[in-house]
C-alpha positions as CSV (number, residue, x, y, z in Angstrom):
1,X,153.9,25.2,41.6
2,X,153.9,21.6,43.0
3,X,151.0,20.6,45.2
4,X,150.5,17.7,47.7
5,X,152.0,14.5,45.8
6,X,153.8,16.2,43.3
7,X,150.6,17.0,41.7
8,X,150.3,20.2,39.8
9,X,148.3,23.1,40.9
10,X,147.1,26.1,39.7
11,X,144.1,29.1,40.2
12,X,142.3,30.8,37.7
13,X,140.4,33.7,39.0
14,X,138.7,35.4,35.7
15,X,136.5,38.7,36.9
16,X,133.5,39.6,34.8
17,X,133.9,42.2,32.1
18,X,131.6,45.0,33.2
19,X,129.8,43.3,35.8
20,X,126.1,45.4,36.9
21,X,127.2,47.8,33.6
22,X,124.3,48.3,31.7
23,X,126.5,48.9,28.6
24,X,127.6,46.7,26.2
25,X,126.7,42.5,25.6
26,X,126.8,41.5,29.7
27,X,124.5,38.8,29.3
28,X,125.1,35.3,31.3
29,X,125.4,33.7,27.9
30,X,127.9,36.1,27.2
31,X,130.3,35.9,30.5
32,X,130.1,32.3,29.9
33,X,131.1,31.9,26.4
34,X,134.1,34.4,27.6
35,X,134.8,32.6,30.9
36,X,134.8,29.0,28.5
37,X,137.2,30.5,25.7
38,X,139.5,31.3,28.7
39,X,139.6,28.1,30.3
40,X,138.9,26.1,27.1
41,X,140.9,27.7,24.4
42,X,143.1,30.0,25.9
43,X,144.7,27.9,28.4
44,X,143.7,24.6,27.6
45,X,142.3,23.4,30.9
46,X,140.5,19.9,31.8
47,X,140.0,18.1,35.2
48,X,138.8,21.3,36.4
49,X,138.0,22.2,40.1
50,X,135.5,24.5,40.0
51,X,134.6,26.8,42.7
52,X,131.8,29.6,42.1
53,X,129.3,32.3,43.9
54,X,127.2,34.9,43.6
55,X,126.8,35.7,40.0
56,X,129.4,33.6,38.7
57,X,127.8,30.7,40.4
58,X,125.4,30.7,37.4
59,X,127.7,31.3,34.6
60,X,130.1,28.5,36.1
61,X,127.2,26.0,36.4
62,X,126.3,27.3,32.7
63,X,129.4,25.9,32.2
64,X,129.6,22.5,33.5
65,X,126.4,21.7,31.9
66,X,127.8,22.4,28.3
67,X,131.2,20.8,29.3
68,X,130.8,17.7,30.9
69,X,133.9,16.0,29.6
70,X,135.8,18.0,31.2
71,X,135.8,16.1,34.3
72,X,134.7,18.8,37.1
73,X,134.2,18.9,40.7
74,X,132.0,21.9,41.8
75,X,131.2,23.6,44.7
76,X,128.7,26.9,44.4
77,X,127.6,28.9,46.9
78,X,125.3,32.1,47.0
79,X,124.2,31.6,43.8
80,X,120.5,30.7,42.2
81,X,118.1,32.2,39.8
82,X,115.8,34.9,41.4
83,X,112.3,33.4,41.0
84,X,109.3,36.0,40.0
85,X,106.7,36.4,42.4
86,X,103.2,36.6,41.6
């Protein structure tokens, strides 16, 4: 579909596999080696927009920092690493 300027726009929205299940290989390193095969290798993408919360906030930052050439702009919310009390 066409976008402001005759740019082209498009939305990925990828849902985790098995999110909370506590079967199977749901690790963060996991859901973001799936998330980046999507939007890397499946579809090809670059000059990515990237906007993220909650849990995925974490996997989608995972991937910026391991993609960097692929020009993103990023906006997280609700997401962070639990700390451990002591």
């Amino acid at each position: 579909m066409g976008g402001p300027g005759g740019f082209l726009c498009g939305h990925v929205a990828p849902v985790l596999v098995a999110a909370g299940s506590r079967r199977g290989d749901h690790t963060y390193a996991s859901h973001a080696a799936w998330t980046g095969a999507l939007l890397f290798d499946d579809l090809g993408l670059d000059g990515l927009t990237l906007v993220c919360q909650d849990r995925g906030g974490l996997i989608g930052l995972r991937l910026v920092a391991s993609h960097p050439e692929r020009s993103w702009r990023v906006a997280a919310a609700d997401t962070g690493l639990r700390g451990t009390s002591r």
